[in-house]
DSSP file (Angstrom, degrees, kcal/mol; ACC not computed):
  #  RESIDUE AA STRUCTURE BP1 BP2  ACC     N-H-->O    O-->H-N    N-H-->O    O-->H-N    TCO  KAPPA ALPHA  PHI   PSI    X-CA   Y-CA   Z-CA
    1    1 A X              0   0    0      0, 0.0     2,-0.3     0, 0.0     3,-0.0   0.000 360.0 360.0 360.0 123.1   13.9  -42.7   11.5
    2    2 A X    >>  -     0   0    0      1,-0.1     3,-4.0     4,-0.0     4,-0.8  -0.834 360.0 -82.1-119.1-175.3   12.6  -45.2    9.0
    3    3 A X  H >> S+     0   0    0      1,-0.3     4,-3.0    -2,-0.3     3,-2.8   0.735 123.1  50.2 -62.8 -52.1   11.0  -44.1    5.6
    4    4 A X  H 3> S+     0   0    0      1,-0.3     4,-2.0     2,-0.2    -1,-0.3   0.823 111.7  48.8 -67.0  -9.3    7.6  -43.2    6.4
    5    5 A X  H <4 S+     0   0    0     -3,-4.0     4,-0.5     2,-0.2    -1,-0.3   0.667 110.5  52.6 -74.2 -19.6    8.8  -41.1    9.2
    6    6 A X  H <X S+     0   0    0     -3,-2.8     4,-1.6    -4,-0.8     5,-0.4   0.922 115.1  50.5 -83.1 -58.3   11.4  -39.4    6.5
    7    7 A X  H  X S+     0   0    0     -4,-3.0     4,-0.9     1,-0.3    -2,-0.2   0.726 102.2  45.6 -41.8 -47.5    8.5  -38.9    4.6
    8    8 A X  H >X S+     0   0    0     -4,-2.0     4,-2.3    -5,-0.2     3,-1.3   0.896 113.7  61.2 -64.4 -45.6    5.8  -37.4    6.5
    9    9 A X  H 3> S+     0   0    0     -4,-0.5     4,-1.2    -5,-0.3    -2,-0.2   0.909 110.7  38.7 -50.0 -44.0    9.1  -34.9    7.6
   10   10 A X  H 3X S+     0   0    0     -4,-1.6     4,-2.2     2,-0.2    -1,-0.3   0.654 113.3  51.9 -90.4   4.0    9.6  -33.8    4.0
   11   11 A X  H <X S+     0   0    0     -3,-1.3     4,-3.5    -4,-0.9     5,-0.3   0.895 111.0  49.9 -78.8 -65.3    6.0  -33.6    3.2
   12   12 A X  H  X S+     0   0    0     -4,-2.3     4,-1.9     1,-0.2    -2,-0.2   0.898 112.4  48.4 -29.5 -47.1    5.7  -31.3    6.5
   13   13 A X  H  X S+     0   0    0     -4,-1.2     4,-0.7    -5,-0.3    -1,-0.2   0.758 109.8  56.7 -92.6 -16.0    8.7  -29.3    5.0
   14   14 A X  H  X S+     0   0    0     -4,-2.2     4,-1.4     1,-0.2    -1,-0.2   0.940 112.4  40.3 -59.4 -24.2    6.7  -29.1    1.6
   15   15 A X  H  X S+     0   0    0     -4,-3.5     4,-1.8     1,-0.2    -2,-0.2   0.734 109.0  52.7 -94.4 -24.3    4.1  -27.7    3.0
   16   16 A X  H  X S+     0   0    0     -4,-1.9     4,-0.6    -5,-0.3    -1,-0.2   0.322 110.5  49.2 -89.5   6.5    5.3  -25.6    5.1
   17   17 A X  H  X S+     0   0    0     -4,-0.7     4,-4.6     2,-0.1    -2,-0.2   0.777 110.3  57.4-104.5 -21.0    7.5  -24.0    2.4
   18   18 A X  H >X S+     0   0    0     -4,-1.4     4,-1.0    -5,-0.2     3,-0.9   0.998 107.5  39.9 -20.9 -99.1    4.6  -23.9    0.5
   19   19 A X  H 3X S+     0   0    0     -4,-1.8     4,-2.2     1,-0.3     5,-0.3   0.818 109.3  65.6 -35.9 -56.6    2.7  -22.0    2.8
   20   20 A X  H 3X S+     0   0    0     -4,-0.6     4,-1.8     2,-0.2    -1,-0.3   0.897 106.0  40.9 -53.0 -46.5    6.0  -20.0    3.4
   21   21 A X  H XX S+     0   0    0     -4,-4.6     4,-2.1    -3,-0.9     3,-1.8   0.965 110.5  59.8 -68.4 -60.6    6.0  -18.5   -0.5
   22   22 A X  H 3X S+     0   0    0     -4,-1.0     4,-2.4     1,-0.3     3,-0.5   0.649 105.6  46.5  -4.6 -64.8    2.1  -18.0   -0.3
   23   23 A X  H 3X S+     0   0    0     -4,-2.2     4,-1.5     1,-0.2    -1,-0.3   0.793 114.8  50.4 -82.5 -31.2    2.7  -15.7    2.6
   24   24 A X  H << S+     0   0    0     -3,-1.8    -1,-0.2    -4,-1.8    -2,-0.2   0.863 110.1  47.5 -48.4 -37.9    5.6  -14.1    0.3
   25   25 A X  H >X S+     0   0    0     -4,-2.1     4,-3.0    -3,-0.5     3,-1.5   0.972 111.4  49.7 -67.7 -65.3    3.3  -13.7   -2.7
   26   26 A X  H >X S+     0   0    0     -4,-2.4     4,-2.6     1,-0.3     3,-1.3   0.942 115.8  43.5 -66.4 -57.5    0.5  -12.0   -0.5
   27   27 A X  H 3< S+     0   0    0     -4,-1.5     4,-0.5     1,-0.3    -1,-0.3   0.487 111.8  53.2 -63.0  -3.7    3.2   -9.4    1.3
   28   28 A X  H <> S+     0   0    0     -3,-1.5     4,-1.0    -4,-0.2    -1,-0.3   0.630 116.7  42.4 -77.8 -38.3    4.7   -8.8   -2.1
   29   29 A X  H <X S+     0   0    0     -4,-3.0     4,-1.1    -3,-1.3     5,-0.3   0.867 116.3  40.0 -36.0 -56.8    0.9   -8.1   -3.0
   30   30 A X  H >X S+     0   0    0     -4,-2.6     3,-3.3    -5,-0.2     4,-3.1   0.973 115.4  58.3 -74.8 -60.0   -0.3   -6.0   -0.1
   31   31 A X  H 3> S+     0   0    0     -4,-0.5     4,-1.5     1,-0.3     5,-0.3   0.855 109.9  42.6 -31.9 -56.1    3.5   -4.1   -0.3
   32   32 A X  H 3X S+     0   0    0     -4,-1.0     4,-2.0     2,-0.2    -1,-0.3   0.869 120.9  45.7 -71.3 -21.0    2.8   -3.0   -4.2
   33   33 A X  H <X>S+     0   0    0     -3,-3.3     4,-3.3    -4,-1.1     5,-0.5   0.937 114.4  47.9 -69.7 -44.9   -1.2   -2.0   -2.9
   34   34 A X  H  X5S+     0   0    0     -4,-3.1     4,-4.0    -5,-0.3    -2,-0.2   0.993 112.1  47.3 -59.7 -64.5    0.3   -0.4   -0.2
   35   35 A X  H  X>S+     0   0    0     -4,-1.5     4,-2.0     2,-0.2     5,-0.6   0.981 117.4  41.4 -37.7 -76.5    2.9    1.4   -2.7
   36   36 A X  H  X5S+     0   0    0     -4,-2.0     4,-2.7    -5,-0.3     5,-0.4   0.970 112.9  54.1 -49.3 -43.7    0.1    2.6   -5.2
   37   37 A X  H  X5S+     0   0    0     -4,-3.3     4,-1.5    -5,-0.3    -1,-0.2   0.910 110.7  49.4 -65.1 -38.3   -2.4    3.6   -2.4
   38   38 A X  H  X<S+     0   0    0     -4,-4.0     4,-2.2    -5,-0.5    -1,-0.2   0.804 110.9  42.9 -60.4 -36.0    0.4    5.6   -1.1
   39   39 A X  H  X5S+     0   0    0     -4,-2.0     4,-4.2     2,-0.2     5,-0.2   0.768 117.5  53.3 -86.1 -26.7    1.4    7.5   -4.5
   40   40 A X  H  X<S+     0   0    0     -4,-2.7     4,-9.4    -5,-0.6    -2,-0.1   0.972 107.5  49.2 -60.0 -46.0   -2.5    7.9   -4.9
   41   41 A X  H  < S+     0   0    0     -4,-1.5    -1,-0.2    -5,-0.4    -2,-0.2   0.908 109.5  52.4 -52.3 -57.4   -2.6    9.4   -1.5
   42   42 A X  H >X S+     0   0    0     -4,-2.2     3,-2.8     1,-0.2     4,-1.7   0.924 106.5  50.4 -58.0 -46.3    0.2   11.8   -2.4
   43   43 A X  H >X S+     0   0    0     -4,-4.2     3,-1.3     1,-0.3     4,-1.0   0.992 105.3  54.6 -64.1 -40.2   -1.4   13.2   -5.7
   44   44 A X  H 3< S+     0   0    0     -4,-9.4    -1,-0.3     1,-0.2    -2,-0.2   0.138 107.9  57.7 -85.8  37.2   -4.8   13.9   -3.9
   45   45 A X  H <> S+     0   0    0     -3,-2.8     4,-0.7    -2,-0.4    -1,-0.2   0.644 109.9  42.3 -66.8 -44.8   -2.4   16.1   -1.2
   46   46 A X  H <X S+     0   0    0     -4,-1.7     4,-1.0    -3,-1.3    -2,-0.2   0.311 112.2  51.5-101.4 -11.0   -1.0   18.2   -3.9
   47   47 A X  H  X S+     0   0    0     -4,-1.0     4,-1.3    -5,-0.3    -1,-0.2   0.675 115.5  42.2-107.7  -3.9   -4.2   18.6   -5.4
   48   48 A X  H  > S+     0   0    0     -5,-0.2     4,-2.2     2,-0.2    -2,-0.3   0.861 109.9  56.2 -90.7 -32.4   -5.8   19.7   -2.1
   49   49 A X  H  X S+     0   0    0     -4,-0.7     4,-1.1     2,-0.3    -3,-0.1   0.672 107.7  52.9-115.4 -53.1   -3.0   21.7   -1.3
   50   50 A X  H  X S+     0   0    0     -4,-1.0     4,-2.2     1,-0.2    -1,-0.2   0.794 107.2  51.4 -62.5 -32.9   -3.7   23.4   -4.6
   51   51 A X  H  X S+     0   0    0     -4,-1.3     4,-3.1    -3,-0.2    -2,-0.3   0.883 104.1  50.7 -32.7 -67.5   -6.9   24.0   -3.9
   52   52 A X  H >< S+     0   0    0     -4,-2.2     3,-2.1     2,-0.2     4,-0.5   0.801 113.7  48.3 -43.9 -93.4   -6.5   25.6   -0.7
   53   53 A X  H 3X S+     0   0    0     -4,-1.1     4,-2.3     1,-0.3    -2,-0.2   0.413 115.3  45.5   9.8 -71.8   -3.8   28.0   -2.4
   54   54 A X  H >X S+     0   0    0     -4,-2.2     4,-1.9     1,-0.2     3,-0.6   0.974 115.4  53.3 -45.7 -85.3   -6.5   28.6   -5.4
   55   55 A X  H <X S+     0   0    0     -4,-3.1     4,-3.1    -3,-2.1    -2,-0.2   0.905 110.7  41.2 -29.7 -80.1   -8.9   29.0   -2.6
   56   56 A X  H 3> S+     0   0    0     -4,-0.5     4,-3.8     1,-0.2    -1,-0.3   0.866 105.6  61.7 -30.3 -60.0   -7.0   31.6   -0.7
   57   57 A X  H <X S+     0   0    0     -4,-2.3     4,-2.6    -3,-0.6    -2,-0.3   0.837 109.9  44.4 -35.0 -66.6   -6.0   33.5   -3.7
   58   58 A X  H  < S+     0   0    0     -4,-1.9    -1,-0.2     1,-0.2    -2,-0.2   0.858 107.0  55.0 -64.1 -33.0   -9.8   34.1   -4.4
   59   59 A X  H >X S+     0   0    0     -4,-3.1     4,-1.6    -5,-0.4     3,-0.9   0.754 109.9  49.0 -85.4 -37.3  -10.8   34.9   -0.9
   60   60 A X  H 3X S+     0   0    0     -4,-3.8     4,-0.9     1,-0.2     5,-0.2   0.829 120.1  38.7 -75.1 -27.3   -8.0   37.8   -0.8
   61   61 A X  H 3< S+     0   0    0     -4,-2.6    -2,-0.2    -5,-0.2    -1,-0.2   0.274 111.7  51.1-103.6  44.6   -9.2   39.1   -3.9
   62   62 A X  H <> S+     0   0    0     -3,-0.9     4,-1.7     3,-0.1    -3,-0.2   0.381 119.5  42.1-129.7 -39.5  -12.8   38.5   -3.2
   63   63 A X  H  < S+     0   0    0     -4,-1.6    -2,-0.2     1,-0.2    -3,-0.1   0.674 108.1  63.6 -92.2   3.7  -11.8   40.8    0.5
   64   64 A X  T  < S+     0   0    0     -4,-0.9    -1,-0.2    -5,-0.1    -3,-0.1   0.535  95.9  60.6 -87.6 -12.0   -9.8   43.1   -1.7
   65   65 A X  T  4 S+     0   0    0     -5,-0.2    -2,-0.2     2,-0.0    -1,-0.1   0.957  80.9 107.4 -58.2 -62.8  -13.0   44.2   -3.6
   66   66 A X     <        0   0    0     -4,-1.7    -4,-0.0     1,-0.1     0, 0.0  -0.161 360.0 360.0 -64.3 162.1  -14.9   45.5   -1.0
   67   67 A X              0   0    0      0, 0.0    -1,-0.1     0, 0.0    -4,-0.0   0.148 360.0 360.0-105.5 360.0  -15.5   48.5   -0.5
């Protein structure tokens, strides 16, 4: 190999390590969206969940009324 061939090689491996954190960055990105969207996800379960429950709860004492 002479120089400019050593060169282009580490320019290639700059770039592709480059390129290699980039793709780190964004999947340490999407992985923490993913994470929040997930926790988000959980509270509006528990708050439908409560709902129903709340829901139910009226509707037995709404058919415990009648007459």
């Amino acid at each position: 190999m002479d120089a400019l061939e050593v060169e282009d090689f580490i320019y290639e491996i700059t770039q592709l390590k480059n390129c290699l954190e980039e793709k780190n960055m964004l999947i340490d990105t999407l992985t923490h969206e993913l994470t929040k969207r997930e926790k988000y996800n959980e509270k509006l379960e528990c708050e439908v969940e409560s709902l129903r429950k709340e829901l139910e709860k009226k509707k037995s004492l709404l058919n415990n009324q009648k007459p």
